[in-house]
C-alpha positions as CSV (number, residue, x, y, z in Angstrom):
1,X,32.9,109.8,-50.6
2,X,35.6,112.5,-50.5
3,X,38.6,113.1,-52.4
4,X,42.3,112.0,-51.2
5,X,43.0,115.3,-50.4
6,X,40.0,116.7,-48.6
7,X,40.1,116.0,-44.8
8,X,36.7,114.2,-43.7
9,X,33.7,116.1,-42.6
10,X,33.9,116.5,-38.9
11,X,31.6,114.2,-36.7
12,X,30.6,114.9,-33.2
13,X,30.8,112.1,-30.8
14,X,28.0,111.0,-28.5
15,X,29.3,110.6,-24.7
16,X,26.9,108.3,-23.5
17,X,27.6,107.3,-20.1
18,X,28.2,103.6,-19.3
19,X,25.5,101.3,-17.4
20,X,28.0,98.9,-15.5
21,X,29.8,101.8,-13.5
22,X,26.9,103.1,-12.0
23,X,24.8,100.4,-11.4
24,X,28.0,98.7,-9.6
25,X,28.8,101.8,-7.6
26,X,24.8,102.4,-6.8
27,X,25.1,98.5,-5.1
28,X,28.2,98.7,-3.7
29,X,27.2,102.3,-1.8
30,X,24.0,100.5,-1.0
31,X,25.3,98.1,0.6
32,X,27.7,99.9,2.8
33,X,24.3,101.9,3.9
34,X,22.6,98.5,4.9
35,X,25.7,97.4,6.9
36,X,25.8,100.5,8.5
37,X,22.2,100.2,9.6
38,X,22.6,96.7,10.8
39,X,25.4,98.1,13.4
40,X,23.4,101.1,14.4
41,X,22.1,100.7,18.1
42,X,18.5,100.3,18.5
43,X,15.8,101.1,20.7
44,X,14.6,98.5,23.8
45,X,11.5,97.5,21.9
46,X,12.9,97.4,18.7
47,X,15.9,95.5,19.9
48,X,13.5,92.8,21.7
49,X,12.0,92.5,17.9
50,X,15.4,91.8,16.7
51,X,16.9,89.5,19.2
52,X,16.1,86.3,17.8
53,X,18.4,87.8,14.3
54,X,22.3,87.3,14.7
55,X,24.1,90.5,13.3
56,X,25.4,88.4,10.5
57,X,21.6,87.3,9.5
58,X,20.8,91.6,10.2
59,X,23.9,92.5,7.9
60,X,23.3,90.4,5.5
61,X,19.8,91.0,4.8
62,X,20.1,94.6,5.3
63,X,22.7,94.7,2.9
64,X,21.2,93.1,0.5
65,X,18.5,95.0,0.2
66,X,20.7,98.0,0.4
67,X,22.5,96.6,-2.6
68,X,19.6,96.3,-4.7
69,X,17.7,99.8,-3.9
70,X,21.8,101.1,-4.9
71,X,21.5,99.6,-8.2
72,X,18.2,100.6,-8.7
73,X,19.0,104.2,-8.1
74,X,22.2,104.0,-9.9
75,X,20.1,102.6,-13.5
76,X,18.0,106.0,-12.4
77,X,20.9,107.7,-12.6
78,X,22.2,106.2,-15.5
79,X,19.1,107.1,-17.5
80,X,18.9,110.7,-16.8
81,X,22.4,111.2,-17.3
82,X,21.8,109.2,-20.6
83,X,19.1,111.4,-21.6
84,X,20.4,114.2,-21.1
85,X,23.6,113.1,-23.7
């Protein structure tokens, strides 16, 4: 305990990043990516593959996945960063 008149020791603060931000901007980037491959143009071949899929069913899916490997890689993120702290 100190005295009134002594100011209190100094303590440093640990900066810890925060998981939220990053895991929300690792899915939301990743799903832009998976859009962006569903409107890419495909091969012949690959397009006969894919002709049965409506772009919405190829968007979707795409970003979903997109949105998940984002997050995933924004957690990774999150614990270096939080390591390193």
């Amino acid at each position: 305990m100190t005295s009134p008149g002594t100011p209190p020791p100094s303590q440093r603060r640990r900066r810890a990043p925060r998981l939220v931000p990053f895991i929300a901007t690792g899915a939301i980037l990743g799903y832009v990516v998976g859009l962006l491959l569903a409107a890419r143009p495909v091969a012949d071949e690959a397009a006969q593959r894919l002709q049965n899929y409506s772009f919405n069913s190829q968007a979707g899916y795409l970003g979903l996945f997109g949105a998940l490997m984002g997050a995933l890689l924004g957690a990774v993120v999150f614990v270096v960063l939080d390591r390193r702290s």
